[in-house]
N, C-alpha and C positions, 0 to 999 in steps of 0.2 A: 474617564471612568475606568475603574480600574477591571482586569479580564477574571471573571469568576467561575474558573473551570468547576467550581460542583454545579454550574448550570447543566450537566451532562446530566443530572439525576435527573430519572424519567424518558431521557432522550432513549430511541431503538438506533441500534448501532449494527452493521453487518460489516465483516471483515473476514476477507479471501487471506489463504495464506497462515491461519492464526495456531497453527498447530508451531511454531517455533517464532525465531528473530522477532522482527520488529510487530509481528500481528500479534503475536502471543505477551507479549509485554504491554501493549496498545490495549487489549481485549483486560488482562488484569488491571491496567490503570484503568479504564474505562469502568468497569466491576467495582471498581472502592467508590468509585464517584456518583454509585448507584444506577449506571446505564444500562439498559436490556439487551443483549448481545445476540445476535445468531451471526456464528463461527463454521468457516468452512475451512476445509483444506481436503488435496489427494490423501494424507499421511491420517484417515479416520483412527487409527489408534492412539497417534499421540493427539489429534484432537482433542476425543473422549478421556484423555486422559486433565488434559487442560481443561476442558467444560467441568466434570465431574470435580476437580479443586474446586473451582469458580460459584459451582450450585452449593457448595458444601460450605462455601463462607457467604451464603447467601445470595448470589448474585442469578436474576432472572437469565437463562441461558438456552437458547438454542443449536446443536451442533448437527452439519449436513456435510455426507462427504462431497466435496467439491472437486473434480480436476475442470479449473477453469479455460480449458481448449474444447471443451462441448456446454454450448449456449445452454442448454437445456438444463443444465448441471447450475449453473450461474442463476437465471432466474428461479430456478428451484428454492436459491437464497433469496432472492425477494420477496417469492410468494410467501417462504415462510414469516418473513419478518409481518406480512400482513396479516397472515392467519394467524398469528400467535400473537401479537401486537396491534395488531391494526393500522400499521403505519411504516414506514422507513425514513427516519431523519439525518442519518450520517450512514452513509456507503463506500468503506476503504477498499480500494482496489489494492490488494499488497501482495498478491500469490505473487511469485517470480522465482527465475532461477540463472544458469549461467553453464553454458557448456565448458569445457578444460580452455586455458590458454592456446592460443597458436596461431602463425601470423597470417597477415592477410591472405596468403596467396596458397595456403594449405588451409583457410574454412571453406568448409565444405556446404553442400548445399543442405543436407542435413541437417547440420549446425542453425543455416538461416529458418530452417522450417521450423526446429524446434523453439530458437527462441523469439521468433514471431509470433507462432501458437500462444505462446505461455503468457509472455512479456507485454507483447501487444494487443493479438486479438482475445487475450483474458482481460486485460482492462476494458475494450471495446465490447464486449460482451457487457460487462458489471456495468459499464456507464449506461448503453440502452436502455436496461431494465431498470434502473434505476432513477434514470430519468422518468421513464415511461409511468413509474408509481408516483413522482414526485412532482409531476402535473398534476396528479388528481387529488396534492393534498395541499397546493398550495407553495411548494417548494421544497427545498433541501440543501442537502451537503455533500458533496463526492470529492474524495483525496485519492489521486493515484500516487503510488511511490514509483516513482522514477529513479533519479541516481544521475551520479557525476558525469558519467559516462555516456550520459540522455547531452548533459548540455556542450558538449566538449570533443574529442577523439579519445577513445582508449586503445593502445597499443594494445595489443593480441586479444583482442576482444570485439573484432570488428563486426560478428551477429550480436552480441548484446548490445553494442554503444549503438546501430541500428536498428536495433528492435525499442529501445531505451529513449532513443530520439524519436519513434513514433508516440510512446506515450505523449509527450509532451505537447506535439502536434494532436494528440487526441484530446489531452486535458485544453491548452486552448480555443479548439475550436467549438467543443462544449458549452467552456466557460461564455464565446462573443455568442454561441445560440441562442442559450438560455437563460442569460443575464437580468432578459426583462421579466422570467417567468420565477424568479427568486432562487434559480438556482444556482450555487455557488460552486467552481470546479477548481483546485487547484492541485501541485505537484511538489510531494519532496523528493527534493534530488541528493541523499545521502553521497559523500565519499565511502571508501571503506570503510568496515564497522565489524566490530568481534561479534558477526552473527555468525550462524553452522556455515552458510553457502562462502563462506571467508575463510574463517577459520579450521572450516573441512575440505572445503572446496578449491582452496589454495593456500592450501598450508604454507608449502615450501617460498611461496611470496609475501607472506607477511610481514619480514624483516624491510623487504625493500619497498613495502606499499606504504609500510609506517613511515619510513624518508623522506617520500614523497608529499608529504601534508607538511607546513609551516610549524603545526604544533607536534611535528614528528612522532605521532602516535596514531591508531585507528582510530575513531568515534568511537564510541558504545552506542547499544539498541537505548539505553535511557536518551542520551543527548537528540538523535534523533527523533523518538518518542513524546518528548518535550514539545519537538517543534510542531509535530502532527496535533497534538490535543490541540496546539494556539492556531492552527490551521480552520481546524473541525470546529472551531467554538461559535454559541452563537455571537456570541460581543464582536467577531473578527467578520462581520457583514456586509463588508464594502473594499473585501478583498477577493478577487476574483482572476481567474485567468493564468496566477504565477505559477513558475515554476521554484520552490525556495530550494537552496544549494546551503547542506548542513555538510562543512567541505574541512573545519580546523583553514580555513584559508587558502586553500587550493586554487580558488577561485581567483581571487587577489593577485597572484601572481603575475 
C-alpha cells in the first residue's frame, strides 16, 4: 500500500524546538498537509514569527514559549494541544542544542548539566506527557530527534554524544512500554545538516564535517524532514522502537 503523507490532514501535531532547523521546516510541511500545530520553543519571537506565516496561509496554529528544561513548560504543550484540539496525535520531541567543541578531558561539568537539561531530560519530559494524553485516547505517535552522535562516539562532543545516547535509551524503552497500548516511539538520528546549531554553531568545522559523510556534503533540514514525516505517518504502524540514522552513509563505514 502505498504511504499517503496528506493523511496528516486533521492530525494535532506538537513540536518542541520549531522556531528554526528541522522543527520549523517539519511544522511548515506538516501546515500544507493540513495538520493542527502547537509549536514551542525558548526563542518566543522567532516562534511568533513562524506561527503568524503559518495562520496566514491558513494553517490551525498554536504557539507556547517553551524552554523544554522546566516540566511544566512541556506539558503546558500538551494541555494546549487538548484545549484547543481535543487531542494529541503526533508529539516531536526536537528542542536540542550543543555546547562549543572541546575534548574529553576539558568538558566540563557544565557542559554535562546543560546538555542533559536540554537533550535529554527535554525529551523525557515531552515523552511523559505525552504518553500520559495518549492513553486516554487510545494511542499515538512520539518522534524524538536524536543524532549520529546518540548512536556512535563523537570526538569533542562528549556531553552531547552522551546526552544524545540517552535519548535513544529513552525512545526505546517507551517504545517496549507502550507497544501494547498503540503507542509508537521512534528516533532520527541525523548526521550533520545546514541547520543554525551547524552552521552557526560550528562554522569553522563545516569544511571538515562535510568529509566526513561518504556523500561528502552536510544533509539538509528537508532530507531529514523527509524521513520524520515517514516516521510520524499513520501507514508506518508497526514500526516501533528504532532509532533511524539520516547519515549520507556514515553509518556504512
Amino acid at each position: 500500500m502505498a504511504m499517503n503523507l496528506t493523511s496528516y490532514a486533521g492530525q494535532v501535531v506538537m513540536i518542541t524546538g520549531a522556531a528554526s532547523g528541522f522543527g520549523e521546516l517539519l511544522a511548515r510541511e506538516l501546515a500544507a498537509m493540513g495538520a493542527r500545530l502547537v509549536l514551542g520553543d525558548r526563542n518566543h519571537e522567532g516562534l511568533q514569527r513562524v506561527a503568524a506565516e503559518l495562520r496566514a496561509a491558513g494553517a490551525e496554529v498554536v504557539d507556547l514559549h517553551c524552554d523544554v528544561t522546566r516540566e511544566a513548560e512541556v506539558k503546558a504543550m500538551v494541555d494546549a494541544a487538548v484545549a484547543n484540539f481535543g487531542r494529541l496525535d503526533v508529539g516531536v520531541n526536537n528542542a536540542g542544542m550543543s555546547t562549543p567543541m572541546k575534548s574529553f578531558v576539558d568538558t566540563r561539568e557544565s557542559d554535562l548539566d546543560l546538555n542533559f537539561a536540554v537533550n535529554a531530560k527535554g525529551v523525557f519530559f515531552g515523552m511523559k506527557h505525552q504518553i500520559v494524553q495518549m492513553l486516554t485516547q487510545g494511542g499515538g505517535v512520539i518522534l524524538n530527534v536524536a543524532s549520529m552522535a546518540g548512536l556512535g562516539g563523537a570526538p569533542k562532543l562528549a556531553a552531547y554524544s552522551a546526552a544524545k545516547h540517552a535519548v535513544i535509551g529513552l525512545t526505546k524503552t517507551g517504545a517496549a512500554e507502550y507497544a501494547r497500548n498503540n503507542i509508537r516511539v521512534n528516533a532520527v538520528c541525523p548526521f550533520y545538516s545546514s541547520t543554525p546549531m551547524v552552521t552557526e554553531g560550528l562554522a569553522e568545522q563545516v569544511e571538515y564535517l562535510s568529509q566526513a559523510s561518504p556523500m561528502k556534503r552536510l544533509g539538509t533540514p528537508g532530507e531529514t524532514v523527509a524521513v520524520m514525516l515517514m516516521l510520524c505517518a499513520r501507514e508506518n504502524s508497526y514500526m516501533t522502537g528504532q532509532a533511524v540514522a539520516v547519515d549520507g552513509g556514515v553509518s556504512a563505514l
